[in-house]
N, C-alpha and C positions, 0 to 999 in steps of 0.2 A: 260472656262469650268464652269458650273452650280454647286452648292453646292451638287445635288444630283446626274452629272454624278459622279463629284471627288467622291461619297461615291461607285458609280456602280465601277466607276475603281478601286479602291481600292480593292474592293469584288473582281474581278474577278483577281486583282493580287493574292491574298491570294486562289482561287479555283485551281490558274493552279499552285500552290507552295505546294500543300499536301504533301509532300517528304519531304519538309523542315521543323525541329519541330521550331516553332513558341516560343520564350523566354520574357514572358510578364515581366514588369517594372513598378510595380505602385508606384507613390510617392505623398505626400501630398502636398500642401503648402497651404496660410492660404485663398488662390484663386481659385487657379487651381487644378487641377487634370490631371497626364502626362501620360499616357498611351503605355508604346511604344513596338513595334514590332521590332524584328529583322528580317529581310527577302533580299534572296537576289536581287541583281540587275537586274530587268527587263529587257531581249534580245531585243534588237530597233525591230526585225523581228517580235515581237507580238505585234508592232500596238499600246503598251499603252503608254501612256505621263502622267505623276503627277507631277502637277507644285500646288505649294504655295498658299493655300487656308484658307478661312478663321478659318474653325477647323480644319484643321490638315494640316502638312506640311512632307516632305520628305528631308531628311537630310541625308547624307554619312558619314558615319563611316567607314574609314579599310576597302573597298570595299561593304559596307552594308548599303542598304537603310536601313533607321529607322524612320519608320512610327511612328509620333508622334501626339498622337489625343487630344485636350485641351476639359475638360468639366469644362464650368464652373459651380459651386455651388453658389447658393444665401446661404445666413445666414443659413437657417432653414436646408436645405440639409448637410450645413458643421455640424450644430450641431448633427443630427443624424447620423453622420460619427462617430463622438466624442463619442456619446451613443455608436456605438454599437462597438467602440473600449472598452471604459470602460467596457463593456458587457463580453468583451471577459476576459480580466482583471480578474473580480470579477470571469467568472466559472472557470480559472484556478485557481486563488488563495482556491475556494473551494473545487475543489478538492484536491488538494494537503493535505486541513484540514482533508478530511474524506479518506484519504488512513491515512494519521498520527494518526490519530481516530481509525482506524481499527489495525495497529500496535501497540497499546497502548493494545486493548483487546488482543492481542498474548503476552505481554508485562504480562498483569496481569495473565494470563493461567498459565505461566513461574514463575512467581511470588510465585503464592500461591502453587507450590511444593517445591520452593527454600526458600522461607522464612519461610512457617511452619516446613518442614522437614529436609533441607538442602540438598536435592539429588538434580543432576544437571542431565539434560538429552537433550540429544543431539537428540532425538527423536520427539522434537519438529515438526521439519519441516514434519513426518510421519504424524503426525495426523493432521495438517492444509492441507494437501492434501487429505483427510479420507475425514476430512472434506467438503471439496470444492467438490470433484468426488460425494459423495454422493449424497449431495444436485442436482447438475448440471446434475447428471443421473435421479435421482425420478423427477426431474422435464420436462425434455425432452425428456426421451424414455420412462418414469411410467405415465406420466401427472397427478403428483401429484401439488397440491395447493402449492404454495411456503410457506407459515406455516408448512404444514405437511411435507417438503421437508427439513425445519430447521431444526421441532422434529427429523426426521431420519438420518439428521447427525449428531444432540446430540447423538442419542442412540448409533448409530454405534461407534461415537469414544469413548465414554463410554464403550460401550461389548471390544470394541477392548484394549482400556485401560487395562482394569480388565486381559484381556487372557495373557496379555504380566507383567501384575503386581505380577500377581501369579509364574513366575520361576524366575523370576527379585530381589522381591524386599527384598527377603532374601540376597541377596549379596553386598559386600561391596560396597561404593557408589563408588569406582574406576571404577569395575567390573560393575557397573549399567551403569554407563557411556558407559564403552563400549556399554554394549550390546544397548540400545539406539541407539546408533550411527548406528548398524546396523540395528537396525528395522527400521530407518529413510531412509535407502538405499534400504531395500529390499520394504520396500512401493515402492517408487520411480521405483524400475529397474520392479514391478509387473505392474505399471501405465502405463509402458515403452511397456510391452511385450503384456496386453488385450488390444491390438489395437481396436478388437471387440467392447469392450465398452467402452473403453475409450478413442478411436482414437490415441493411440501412440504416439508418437512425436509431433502431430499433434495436442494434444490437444482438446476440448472440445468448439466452439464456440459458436455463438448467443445466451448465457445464456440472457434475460433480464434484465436490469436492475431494481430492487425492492426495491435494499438498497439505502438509503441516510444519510444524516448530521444529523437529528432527530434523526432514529433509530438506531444507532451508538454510538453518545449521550447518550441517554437511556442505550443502552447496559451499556456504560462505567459506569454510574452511579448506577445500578443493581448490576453489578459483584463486584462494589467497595464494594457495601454498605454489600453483600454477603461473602467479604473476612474482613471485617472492623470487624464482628459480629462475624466472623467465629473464629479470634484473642483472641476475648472477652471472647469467650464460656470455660467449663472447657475443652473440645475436642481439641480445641487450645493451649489452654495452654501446655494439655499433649501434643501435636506435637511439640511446642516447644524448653518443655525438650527433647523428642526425639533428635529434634536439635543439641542442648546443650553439653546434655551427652545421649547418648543413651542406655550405661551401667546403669548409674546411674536411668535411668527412668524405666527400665526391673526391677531394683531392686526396685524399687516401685511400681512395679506391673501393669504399664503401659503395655497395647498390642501395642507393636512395629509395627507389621506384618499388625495389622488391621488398625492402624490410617495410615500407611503409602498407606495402599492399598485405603483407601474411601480418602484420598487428591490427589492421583495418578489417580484415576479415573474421579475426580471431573474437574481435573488440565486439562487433557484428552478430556474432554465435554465440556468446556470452548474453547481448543483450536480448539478443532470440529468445534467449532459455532462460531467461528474468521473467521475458515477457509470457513466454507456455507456462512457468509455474504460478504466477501473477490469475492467468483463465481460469487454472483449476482449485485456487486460493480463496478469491472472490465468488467463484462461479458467476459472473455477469462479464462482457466485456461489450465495448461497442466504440466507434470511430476517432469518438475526442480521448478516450481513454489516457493518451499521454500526448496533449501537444508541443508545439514548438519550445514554449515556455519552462514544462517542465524538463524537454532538455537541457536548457539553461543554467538551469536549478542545478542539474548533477554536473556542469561543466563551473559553475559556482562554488560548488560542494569541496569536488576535486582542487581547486585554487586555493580556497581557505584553508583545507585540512594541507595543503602542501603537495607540489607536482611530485617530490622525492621521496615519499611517504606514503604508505600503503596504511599503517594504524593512522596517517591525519583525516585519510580520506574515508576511513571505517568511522573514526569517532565523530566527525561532524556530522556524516549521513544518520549514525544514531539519534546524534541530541537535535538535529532539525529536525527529523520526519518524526520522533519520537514529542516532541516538545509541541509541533499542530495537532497529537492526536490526543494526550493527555490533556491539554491546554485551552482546549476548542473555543470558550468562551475568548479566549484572547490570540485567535489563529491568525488577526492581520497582524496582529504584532511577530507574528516567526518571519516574514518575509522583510520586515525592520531590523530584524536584529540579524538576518544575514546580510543585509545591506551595510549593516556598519559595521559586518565581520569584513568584508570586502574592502571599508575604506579603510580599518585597520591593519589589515594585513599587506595594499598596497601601501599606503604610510610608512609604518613600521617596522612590517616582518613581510620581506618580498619574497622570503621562502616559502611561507607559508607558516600556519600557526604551529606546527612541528617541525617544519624545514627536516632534515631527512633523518631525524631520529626514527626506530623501531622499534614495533616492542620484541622482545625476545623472552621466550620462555629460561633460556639458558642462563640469563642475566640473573633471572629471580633466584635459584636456586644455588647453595652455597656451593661454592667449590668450583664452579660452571662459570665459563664467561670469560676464565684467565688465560692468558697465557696465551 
């Protein structure tokens, strides 16, 4: 039989077998390339013979022919096998960078409440979904510009901030927690219930992709240099004492009420715009997206890496969210090893794992840093 009836027989085994799912096998070697099909045994009453040829041969397995088809590669074909393995490589490992990137700026949103003020709020995950719906609706059913789709879920989680800061944030930080925790739920169960616009359970898909590794980047470097300044000012300062002693700051004439309210709002709009770039990053978003728990997580994060410390709270949001996506076969162990980050740094180091060193570019650099 001719090279190209054995390819005609072949074909037509595989047309009169459409019922049977077909279980392809590809494997490399530094030659060949094996191809194989699993299919079953051709009836002698349909006339077909496949005998041993020179690409490919028919082989029994367990009652199952196993079409095995040889291609060979010269040099240059195996190499860009190797390219576009590599290829594949590198766009995993980048994204993995820029969801870690994007956890970092939820990380910092968390941050600059807990560290200026010391309030801890479990409402996180409300407003990265504020966030995300905003954007992913002005963009696909308002066909607004994705800039202007950003600005609008700054503003939104900003107003919504403020509504929820004004009966909140007179009450003790116990009491704030809770209530947090519930506005974190009733987001969620509202995202659940306007199916209408927000497709219910079902989520929000074909967002496009916008965001990248660049502007992520940039973000992080903004907010930082935003929250670093923010420390500096006398505004910060006073939130600090706040912090500190919040009796003893009122008796110096500190407004409690107001610094707490413009870091709570700020905190807010920060984590809005984690959450709009997060939509157009994944392009998928839908209700459970960030619940209760994984507020926690960034209110954890911030504690470990240190309340006085803006590089403690960058570098542990790295190596956790970085360490479950590389890790995966061993991702219950990342919520382990932040649990005994937590009992060692109460124990231990109640500052935190940096307590309030920074990094400083000016340190590195001879000559810089004196005087």
């Amino acid at each position: 039989m001719s090279s190209r009836g054995s390819c005609s027989a072949v074909r037509r085994v595989f047309s009169s077998l459409r019922s049977d799912p077909l279980l392809p096998r590809l494997s490399f070697t530094r030659r060949f390339s094996f191809f194989c099909f699993s299919v079953p045994k051709a009836s002698p009453e349909k006339g077909i013979s496949l005998k041993h040829e020179k690409k490919f041969q028919i082989s029994n397995l367990n009652g199952r022919n196993i079409v095995v088809w040889n291609f060979e590669f010269d040099h240059w074909e195996l190499f860009g096998i190797w390219c576009l393995q590599i290829g594949a490589y590198v766009a995993f490992y980048l994204k993995v960078l820029e969801i870690t990137c994007l956890f970092t700026i939820l990380v910092l949103g968390a941050y600059l409440m807990t560290g200026l003020t010391g309030l801890f709020s479990l409402g996180q995950g409300g407003f990265v979904s504020i966030g995300a719906y905003t954007a992913a609706i002005a963009y696909i059913h308002l066909h607004l510009p994705f800039p202007v789709a950003i600005l609008l879920a700054i503003l939104m989680g900003s107003v919504v901030g403020f509504l929820i800061g004004i009966p909140t944030l007179r009450l003790h930080r116990d009491y704030f927690l809770l209530v947090t925790f519930g506005f974190g739920e009733m987001v969620r169960a509202a995202l659940l219930h306007l199916a209408q616009v927000t497709g219910g359970a079902l989520g929000i898909a074909g967002i496009p992709q916008f965001v990248g590794l660049p502007m992520i980047l940039a973000s992080i470097l903004l907010i930082t240099f935003l929250i670093a300044n923010l420390k500096r000012s006398r505004f910060g300062r006073n939130c600090i004492a706040i912090r500190d002693d919040e009796l003893a700051a009122s008796l110096m004439g500190i407004d409690i009420y107001g610094h707490k309210m413009k870091v709570f709002v700020l905190s807010s709009a920060i984590t809005s715009y984690g959450g709009a770039l997060y939509a157009f990053l994944i392009m998928f978003i839908e209700p459970n997206l960030f619940n209760w728990l994984e507020s926690a997580k960034l209110i954890i994060i911030t504690f470990v890496g240190g309340i006085n410390s803006i590089t403690g709270a960058i570098v542990t949001s790295v190596v956790y969210y970085s360490f479950g996506e590389f890790f995966r076969f061993v991702d219950v162990w990342r919520d382990v090893l932040l649990a005994l980050a937590v009992l060692f740094v109460t124990i231990f180091r109640s500052g935190g794992l940096f307590g309030s060193w920074e990094f400083s570019l000016a340190k590195l650099l001879p000559g810089k840093g004196k005087g």
